[in-house]
N, CA, C and O atoms as a GROMACS GRO file, in nm:
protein
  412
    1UNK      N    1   9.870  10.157  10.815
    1UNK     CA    2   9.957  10.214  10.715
    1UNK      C    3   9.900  10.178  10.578
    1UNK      O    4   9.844  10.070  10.560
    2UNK      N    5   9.913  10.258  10.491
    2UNK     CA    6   9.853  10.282  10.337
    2UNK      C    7   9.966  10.179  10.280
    2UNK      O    8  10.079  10.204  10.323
    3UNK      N    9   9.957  10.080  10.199
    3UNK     CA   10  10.095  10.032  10.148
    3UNK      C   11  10.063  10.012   9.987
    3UNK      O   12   9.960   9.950   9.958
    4UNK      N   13  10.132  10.052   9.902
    4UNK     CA   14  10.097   9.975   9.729
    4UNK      C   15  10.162   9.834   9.704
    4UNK      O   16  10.250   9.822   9.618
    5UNK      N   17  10.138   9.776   9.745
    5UNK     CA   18  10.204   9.640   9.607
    5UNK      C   19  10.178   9.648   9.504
    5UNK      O   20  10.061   9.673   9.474
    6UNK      N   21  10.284   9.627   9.400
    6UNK     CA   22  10.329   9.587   9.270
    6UNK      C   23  10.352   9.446   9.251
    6UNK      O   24  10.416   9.366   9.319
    7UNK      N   25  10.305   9.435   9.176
    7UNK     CA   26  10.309   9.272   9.145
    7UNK      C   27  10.220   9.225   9.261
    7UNK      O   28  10.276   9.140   9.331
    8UNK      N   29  10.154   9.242   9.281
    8UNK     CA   30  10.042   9.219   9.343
    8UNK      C   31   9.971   9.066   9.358
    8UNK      O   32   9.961   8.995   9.458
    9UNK      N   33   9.927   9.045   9.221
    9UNK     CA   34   9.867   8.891   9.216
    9UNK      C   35   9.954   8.804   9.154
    9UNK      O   36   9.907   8.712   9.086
   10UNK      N   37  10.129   8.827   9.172
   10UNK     CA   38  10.220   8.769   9.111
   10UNK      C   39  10.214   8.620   9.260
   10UNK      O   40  10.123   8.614   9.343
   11UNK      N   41  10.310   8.540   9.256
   11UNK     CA   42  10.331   8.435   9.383
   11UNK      C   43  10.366   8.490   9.480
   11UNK      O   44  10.311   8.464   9.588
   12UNK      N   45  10.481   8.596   9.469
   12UNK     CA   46  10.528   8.608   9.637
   12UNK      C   47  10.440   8.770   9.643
   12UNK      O   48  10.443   8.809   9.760
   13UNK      N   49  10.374   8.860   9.561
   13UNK     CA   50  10.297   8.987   9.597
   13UNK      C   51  10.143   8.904   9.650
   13UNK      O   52  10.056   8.970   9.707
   14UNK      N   53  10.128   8.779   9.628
   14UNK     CA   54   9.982   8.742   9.678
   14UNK      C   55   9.975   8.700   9.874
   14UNK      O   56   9.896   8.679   9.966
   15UNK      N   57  10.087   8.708   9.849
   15UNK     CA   58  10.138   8.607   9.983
   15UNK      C   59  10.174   8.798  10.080
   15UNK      O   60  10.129   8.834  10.189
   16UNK      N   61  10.231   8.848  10.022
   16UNK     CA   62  10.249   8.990  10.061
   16UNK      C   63  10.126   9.066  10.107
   16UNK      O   64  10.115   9.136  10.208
   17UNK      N   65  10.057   9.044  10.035
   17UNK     CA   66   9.927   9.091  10.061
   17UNK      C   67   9.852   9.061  10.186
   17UNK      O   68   9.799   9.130  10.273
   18UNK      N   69   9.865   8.944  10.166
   18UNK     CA   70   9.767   8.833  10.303
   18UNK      C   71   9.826   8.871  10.380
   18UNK      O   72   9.746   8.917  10.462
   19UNK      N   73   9.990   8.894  10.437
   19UNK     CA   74  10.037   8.923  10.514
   19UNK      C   75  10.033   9.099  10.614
   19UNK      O   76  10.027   9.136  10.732
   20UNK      N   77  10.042   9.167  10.466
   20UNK     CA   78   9.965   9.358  10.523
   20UNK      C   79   9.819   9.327  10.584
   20UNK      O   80   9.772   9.350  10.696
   21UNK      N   81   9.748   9.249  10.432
   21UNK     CA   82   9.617   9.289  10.525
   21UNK      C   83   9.583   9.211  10.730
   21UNK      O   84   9.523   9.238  10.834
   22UNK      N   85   9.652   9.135  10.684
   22UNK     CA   86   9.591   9.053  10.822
   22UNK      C   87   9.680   9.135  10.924
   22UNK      O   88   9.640   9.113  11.038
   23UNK      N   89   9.761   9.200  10.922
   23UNK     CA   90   9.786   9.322  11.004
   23UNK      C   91   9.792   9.404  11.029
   23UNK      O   92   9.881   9.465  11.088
   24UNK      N   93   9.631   9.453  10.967
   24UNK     CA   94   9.574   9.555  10.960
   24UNK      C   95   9.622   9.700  10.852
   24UNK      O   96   9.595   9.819  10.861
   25UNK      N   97   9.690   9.632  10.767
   25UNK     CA   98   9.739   9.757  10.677
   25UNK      C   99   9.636   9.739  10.573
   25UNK      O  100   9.589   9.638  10.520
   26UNK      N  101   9.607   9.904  10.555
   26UNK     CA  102   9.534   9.894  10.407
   26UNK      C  103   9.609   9.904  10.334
   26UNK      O  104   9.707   9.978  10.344
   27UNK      N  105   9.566   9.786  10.182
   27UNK     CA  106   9.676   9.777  10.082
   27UNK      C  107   9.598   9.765   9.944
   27UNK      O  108   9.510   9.697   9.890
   28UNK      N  109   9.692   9.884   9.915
   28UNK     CA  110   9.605   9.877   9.734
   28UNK      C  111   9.754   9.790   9.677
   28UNK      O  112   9.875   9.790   9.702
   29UNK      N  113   9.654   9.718   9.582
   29UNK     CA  114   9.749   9.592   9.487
   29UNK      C  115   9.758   9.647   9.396
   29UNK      O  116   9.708   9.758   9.413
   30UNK      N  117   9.819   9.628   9.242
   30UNK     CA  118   9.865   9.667   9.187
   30UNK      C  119   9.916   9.586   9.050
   30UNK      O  120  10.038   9.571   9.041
   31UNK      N  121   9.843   9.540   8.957
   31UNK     CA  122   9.850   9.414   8.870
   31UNK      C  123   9.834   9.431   8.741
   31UNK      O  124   9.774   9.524   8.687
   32UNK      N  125   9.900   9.324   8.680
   32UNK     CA  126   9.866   9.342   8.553
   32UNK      C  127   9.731   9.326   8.486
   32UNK      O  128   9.703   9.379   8.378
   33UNK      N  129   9.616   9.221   8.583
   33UNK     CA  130   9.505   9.162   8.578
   33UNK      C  131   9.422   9.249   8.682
   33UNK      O  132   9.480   9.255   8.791
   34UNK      N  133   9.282   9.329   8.674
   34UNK     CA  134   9.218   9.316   8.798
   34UNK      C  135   9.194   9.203   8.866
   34UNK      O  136   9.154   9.091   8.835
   35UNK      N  137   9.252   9.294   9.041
   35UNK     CA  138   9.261   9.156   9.118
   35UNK      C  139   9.129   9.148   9.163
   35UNK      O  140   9.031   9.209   9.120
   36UNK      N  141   9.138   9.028   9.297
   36UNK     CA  142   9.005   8.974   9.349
   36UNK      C  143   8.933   9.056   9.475
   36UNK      O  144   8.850   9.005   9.550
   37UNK      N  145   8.979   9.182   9.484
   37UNK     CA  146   8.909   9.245   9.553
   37UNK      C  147   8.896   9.379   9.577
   37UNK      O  148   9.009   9.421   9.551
   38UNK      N  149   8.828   9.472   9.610
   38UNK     CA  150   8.834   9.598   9.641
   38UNK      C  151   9.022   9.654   9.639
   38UNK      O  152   9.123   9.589   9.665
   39UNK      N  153   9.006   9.796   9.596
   39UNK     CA  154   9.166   9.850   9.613
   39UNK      C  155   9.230   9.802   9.500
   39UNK      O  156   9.319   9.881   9.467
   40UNK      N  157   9.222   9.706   9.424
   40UNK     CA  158   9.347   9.631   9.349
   40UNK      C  159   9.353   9.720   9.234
   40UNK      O  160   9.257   9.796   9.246
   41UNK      N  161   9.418   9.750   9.128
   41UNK     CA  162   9.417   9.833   9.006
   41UNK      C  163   9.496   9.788   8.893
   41UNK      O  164   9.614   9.753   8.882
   42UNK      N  165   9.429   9.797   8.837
   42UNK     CA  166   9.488   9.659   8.709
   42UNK      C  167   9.594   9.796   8.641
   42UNK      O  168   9.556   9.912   8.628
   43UNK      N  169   9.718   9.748   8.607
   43UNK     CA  170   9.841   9.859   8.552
   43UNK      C  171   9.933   9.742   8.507
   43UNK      O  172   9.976   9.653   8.581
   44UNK      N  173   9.960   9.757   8.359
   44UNK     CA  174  10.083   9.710   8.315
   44UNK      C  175  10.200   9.839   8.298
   44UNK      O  176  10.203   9.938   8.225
   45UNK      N  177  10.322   9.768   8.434
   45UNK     CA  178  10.396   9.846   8.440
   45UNK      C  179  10.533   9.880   8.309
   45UNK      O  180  10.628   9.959   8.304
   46UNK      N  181  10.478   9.769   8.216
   46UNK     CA  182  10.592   9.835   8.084
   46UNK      C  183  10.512   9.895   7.978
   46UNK      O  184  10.571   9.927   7.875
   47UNK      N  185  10.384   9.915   7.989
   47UNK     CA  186  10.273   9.995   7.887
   47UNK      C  187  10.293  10.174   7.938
   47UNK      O  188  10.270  10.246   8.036
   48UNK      N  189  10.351  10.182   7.797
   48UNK     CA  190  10.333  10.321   7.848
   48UNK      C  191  10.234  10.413   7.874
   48UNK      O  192  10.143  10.416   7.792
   49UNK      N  193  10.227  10.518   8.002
   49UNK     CA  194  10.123  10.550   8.049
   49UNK      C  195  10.042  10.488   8.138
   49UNK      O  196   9.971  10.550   8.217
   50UNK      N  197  10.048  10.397   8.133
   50UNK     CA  198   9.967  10.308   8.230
   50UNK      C  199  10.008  10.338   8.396
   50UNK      O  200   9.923  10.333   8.484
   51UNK      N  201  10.142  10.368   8.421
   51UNK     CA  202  10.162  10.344   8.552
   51UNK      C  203  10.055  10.540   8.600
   51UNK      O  204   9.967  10.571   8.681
   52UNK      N  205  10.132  10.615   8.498
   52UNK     CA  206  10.060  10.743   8.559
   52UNK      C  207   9.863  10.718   8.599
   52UNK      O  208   9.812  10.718   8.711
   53UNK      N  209   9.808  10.705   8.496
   53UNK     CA  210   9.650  10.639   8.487
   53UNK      C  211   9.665  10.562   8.629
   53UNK      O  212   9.556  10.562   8.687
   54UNK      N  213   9.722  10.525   8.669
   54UNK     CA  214   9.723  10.405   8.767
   54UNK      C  215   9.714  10.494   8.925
   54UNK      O  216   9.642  10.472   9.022
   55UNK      N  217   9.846  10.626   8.899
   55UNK     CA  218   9.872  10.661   9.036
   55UNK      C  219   9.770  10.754   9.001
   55UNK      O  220   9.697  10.718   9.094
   56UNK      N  221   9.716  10.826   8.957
   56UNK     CA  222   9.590  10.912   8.984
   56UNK      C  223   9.462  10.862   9.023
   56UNK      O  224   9.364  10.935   9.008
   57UNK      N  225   9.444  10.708   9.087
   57UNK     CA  226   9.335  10.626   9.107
   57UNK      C  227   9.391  10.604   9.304
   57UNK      O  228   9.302  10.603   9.389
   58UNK      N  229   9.518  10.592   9.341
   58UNK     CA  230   9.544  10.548   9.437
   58UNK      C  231   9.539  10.569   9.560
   58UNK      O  232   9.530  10.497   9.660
   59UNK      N  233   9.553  10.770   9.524
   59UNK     CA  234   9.564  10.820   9.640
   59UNK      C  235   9.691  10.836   9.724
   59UNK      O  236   9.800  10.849   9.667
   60UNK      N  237   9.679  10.836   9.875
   60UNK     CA  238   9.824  10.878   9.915
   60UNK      C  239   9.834  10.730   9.979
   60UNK      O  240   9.753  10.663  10.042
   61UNK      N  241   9.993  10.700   9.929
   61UNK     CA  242  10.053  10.597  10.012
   61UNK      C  243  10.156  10.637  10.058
   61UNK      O  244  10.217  10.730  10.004
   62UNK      N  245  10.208  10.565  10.188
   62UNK     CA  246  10.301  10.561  10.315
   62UNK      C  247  10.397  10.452  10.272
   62UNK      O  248  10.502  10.476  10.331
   63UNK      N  249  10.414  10.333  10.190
   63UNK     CA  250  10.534  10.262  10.166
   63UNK      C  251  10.499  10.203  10.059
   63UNK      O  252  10.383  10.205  10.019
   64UNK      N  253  10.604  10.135   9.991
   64UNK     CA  254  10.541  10.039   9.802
   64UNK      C  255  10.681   9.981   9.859
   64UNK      O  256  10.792  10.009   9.905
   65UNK      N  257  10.586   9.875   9.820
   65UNK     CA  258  10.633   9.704   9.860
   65UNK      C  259  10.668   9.669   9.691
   65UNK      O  260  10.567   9.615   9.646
   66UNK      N  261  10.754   9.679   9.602
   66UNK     CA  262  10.782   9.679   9.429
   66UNK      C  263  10.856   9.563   9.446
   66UNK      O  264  10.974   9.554   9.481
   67UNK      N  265  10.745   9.437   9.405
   67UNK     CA  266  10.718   9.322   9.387
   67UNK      C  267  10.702   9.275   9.237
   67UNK      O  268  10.717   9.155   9.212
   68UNK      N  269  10.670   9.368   9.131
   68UNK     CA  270  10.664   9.365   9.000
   68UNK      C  271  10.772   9.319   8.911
   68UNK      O  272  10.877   9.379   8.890
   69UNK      N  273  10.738   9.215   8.864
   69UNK     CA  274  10.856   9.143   8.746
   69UNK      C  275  10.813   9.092   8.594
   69UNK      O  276  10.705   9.036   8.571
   70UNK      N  277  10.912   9.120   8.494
   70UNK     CA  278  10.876   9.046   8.382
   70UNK      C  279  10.886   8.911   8.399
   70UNK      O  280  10.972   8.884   8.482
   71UNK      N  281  10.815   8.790   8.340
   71UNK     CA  282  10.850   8.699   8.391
   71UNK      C  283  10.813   8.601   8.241
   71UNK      O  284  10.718   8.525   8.228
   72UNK      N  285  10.904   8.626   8.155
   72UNK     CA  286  10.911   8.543   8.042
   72UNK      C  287  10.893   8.388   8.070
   72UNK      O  288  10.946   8.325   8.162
   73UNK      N  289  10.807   8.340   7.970
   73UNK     CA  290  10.745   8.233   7.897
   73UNK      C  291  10.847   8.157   7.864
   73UNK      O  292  10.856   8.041   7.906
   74UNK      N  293  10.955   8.224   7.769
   74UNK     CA  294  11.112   8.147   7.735
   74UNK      C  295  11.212   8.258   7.763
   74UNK      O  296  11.204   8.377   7.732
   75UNK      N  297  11.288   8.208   7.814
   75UNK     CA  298  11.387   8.321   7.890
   75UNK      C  299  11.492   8.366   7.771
   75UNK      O  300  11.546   8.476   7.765
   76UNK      N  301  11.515   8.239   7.663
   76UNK     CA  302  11.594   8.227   7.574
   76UNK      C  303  11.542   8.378   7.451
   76UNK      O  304  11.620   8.441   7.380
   77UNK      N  305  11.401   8.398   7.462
   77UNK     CA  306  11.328   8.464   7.350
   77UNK      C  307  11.324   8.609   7.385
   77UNK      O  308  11.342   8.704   7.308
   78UNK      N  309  11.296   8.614   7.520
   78UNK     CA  310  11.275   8.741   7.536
   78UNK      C  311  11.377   8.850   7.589
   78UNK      O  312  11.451   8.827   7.685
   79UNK      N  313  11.375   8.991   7.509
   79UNK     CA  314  11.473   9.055   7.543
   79UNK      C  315  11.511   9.127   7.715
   79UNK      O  316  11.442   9.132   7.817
   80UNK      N  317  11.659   9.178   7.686
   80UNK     CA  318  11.642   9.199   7.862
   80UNK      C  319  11.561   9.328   7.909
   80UNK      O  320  11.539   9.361   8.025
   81UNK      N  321  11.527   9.386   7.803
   81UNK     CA  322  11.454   9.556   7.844
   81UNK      C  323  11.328   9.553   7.877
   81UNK      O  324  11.261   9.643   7.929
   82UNK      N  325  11.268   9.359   7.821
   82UNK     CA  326  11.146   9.382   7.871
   82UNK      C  327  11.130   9.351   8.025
   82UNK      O  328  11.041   9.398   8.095
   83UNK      N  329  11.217   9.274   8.064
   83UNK     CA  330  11.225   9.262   8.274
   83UNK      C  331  11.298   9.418   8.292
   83UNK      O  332  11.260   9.464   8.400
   84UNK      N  333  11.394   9.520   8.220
   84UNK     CA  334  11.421   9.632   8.327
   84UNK      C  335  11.272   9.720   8.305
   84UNK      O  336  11.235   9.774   8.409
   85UNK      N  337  11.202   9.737   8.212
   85UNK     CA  338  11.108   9.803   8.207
   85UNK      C  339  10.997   9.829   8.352
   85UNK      O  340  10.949   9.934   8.395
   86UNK      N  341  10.977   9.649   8.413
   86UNK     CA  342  10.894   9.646   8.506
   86UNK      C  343  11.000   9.702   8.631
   86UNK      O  344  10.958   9.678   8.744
   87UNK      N  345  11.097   9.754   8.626
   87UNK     CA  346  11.144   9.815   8.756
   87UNK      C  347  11.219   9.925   8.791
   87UNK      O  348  11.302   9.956   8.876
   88UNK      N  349  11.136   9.997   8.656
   88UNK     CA  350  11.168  10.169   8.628
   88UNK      C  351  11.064  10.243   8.613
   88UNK      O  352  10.977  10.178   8.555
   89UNK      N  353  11.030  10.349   8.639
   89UNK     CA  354  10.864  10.398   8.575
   89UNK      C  355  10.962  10.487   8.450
   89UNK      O  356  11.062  10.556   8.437
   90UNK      N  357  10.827  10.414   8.362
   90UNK     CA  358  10.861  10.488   8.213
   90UNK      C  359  10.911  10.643   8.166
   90UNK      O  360  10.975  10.673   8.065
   91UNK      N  361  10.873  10.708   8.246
   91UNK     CA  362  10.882  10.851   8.233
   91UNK      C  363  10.952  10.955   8.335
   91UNK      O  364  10.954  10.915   8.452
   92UNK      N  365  10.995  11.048   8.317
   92UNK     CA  366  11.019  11.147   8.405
   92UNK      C  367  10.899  11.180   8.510
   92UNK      O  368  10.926  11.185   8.630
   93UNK      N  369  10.716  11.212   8.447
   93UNK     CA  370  10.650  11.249   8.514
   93UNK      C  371  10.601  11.146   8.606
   93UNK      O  372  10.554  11.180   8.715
   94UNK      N  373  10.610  10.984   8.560
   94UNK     CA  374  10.529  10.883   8.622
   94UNK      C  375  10.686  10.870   8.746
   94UNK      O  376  10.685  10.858   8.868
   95UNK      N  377  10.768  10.876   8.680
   95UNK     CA  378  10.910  10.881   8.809
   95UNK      C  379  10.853  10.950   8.912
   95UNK      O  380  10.805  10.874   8.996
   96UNK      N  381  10.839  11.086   8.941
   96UNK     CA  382  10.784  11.111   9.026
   96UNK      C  383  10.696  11.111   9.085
   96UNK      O  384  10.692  11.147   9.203
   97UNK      N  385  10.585  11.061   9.005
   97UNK     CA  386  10.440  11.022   9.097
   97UNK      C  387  10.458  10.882   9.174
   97UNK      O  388  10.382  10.839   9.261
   98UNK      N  389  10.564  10.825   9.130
   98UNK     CA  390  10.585  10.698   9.199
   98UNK      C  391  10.722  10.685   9.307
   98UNK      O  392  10.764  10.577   9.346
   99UNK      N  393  10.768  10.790   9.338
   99UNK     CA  394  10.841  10.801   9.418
   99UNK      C  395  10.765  10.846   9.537
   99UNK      O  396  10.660  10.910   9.542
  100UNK      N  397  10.863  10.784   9.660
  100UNK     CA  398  10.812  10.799   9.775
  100UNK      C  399  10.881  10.897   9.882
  100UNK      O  400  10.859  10.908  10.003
  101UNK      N  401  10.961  10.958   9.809
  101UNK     CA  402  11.050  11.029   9.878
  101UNK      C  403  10.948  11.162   9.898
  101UNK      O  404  10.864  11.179   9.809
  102UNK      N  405  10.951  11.283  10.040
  102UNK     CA  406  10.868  11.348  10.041
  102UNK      C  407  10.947  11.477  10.022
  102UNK      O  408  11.067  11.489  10.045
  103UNK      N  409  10.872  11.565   9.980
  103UNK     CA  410  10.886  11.669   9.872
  103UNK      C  411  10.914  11.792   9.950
  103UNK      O  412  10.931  11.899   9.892
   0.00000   0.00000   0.00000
């Protein structure tokens, strides 16, 4: 099975990973950083545009594992739109390229 993780090289998307691949799923990751291996695709999911750029690299996937979080430095500082951002796609058009529902 084709799977995307989001949040990918976050703590619990790294651990996600190890777990698809070693059972045989191919899995493209999905990060804010390029990750450490083949498949991974570096996408900040509150930059706009970025997520579309992202799904035109991926190809077809079968399930998304959306593991992606803001994860403030001081919780006190930062506003709350920047954590809903990472768990909406920005747009109407990237909405649907990132939906998995079939057409």
């Amino acid at each position: 099975m084709r799977v995307l993780v989001t949040g990918a090289g976050g703590h619990l998307g790294r651990r996600v990973v190890e777990r698809l691949e070693s059972a045989g799923h191919d899995v493209v990751g999905l990060s804010r950083r390029p990750g450490p291996r083949a498949g991974w695709i570096a996408c900040d999911l509150g930059a706009e545009g970025d997520l579309a750029r992202a799904a035109a690299s991926w190809g077809a996937i079968e399930v998304v594992a959306h593991l992606a979080a803001h994860v403030p430095e001081d919780t006190a500082r930062n506003a709350p739109e920047d954590f809903y951002a990472t768990r909406r796609a920005r747009t109407p058009s990237e909405r649907r390229r990132f939906s998995t529902r079939s057409r």
